[in-house]
C-alpha positions as CSV (number, residue, x, y, z in Angstrom):
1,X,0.0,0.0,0.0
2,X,1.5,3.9,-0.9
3,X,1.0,5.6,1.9
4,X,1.3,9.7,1.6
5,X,4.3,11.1,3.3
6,X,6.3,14.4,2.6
7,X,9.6,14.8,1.4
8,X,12.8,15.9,3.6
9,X,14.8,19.2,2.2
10,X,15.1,22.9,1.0
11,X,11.5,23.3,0.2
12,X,8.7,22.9,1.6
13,X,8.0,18.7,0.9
14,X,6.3,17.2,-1.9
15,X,3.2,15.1,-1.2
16,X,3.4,12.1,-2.6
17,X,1.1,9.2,-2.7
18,X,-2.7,8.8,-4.8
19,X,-5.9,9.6,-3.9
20,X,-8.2,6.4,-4.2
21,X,-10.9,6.1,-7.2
22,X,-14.1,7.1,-5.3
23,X,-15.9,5.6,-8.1
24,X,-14.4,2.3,-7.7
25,X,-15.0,2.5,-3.9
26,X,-18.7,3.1,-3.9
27,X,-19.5,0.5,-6.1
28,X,-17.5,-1.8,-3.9
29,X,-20.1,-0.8,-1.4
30,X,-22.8,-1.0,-3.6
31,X,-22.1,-4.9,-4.7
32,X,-21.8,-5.9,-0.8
33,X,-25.5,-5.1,-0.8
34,X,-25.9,-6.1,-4.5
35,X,-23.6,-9.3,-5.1
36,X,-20.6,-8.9,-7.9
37,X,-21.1,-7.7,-10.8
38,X,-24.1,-5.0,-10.0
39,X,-22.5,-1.5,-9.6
40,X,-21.5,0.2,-12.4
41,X,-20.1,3.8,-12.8
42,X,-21.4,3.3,-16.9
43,X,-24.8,1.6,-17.8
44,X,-24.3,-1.6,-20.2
45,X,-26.5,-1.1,-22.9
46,X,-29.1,-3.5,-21.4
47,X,-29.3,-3.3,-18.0
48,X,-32.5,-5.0,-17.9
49,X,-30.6,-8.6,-16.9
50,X,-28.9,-7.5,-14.3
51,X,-31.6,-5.6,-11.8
52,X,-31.3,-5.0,-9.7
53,X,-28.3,-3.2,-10.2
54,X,-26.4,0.5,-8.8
55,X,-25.2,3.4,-10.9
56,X,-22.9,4.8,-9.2
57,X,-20.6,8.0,-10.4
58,X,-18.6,11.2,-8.9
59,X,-21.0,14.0,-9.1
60,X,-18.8,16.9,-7.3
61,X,-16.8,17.5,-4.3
62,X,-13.5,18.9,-3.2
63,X,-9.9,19.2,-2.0
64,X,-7.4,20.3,0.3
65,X,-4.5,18.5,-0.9
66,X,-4.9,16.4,1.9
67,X,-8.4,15.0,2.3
68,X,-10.1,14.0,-1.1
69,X,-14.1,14.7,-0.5
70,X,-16.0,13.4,-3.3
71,X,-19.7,13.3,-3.5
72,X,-20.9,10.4,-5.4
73,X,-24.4,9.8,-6.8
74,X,-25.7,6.1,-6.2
75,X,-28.4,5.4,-8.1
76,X,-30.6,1.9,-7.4
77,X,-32.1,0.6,-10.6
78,X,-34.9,-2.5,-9.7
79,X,-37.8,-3.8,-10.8
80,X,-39.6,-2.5,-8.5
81,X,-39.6,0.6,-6.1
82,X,-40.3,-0.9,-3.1
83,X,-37.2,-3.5,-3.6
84,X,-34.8,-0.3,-5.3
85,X,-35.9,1.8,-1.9
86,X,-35.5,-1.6,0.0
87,X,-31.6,-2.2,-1.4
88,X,-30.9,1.8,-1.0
89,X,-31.4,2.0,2.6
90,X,-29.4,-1.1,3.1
91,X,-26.2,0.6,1.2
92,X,-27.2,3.7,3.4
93,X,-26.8,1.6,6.6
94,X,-23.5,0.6,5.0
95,X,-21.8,3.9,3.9
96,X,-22.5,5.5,7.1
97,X,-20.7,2.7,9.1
98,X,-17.9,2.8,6.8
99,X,-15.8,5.4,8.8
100,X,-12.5,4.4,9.4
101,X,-12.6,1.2,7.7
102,X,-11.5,-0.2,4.3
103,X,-12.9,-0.9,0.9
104,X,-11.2,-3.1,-1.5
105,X,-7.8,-2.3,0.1
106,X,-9.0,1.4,0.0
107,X,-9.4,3.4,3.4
108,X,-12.4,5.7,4.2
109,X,-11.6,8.4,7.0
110,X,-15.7,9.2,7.0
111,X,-19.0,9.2,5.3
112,X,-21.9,11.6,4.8
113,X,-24.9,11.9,3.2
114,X,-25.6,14.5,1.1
115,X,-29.2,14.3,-0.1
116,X,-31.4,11.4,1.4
117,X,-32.8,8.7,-0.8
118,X,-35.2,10.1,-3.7
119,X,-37.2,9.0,-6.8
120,X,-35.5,9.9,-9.7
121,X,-35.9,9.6,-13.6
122,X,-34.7,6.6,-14.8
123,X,-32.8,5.6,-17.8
124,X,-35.2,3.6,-19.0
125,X,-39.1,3.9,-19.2
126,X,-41.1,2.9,-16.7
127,X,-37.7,1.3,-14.5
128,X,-37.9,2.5,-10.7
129,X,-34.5,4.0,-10.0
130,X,-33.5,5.7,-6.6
131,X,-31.1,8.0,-5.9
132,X,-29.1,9.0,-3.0
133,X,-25.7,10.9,-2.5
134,X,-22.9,10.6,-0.4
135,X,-19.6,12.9,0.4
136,X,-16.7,10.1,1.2
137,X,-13.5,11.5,2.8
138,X,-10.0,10.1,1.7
139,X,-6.1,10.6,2.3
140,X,-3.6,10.0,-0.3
141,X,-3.0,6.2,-0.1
């Protein structure tokens, strides 16, 4: 694992070290809930053999240089809404215990949410889809 450290000399260090793909780290969540295989930060074409699935992507957020603070949409596609509002509050139970504790390897100092879970329009006709959003907080790693 990198870990971010400064460097020793004249100047005033070099930070060195990655911040981790927020993407890739909520739809880790997301497929704990979902199984492998069901969080996606693109659509396939035809989604409508894997529902229920999660549509997960970076929709804002900010930096300091030292804490990455991301805010990612999830997005809950089902069959129906009762099951897509069923499996959303279960990944909201999850990112909100994830403080301090890793993700595929990936550390999470804390997690917020950002809007609570909503109906929104979904990519296909007629599909229930629910959305939530979260604001993650990383260090380099």
């Amino acid at each position: 694992a990198h870990h971010a450290r400064r460097t020793q000399g004249d100047g005033p260090g070099v930070t060195v070290g990655q911040f981790p793909d927020s993407e890739n780290v909520i739809c880790d969540l997301a497929e704990q809930v979902l199984g492998p295989g069901k969080a996606f930060n693109e659509l396939p074409e035809d989604i409508s053999t894997l529902l229920p699935c999660a549509w997960c992507f970076k929709v804002g957020g900010s930096t300091d240089g030292i804490t990455d603070r991301p805010i990612l949409q999830v997005n809950i596609i089902a069959k129906t809404r009762t099951e897509a509002l069923a499996l959303s509050n279960q990944i909201r139970e999850l990112v909100l215990d994830i403080r301090g504790r890793k993700v595929g390897g990936v550390l999470v100092d804390t997690a917020e949410e950002q809007n609570g879970i909503r109906l929104a329009a979904a990519p296909m006709p007629k599909q229930p889809m629910v959305q939530s959003t979260y604001m993650l907080h990383f260090r380099r790693q």
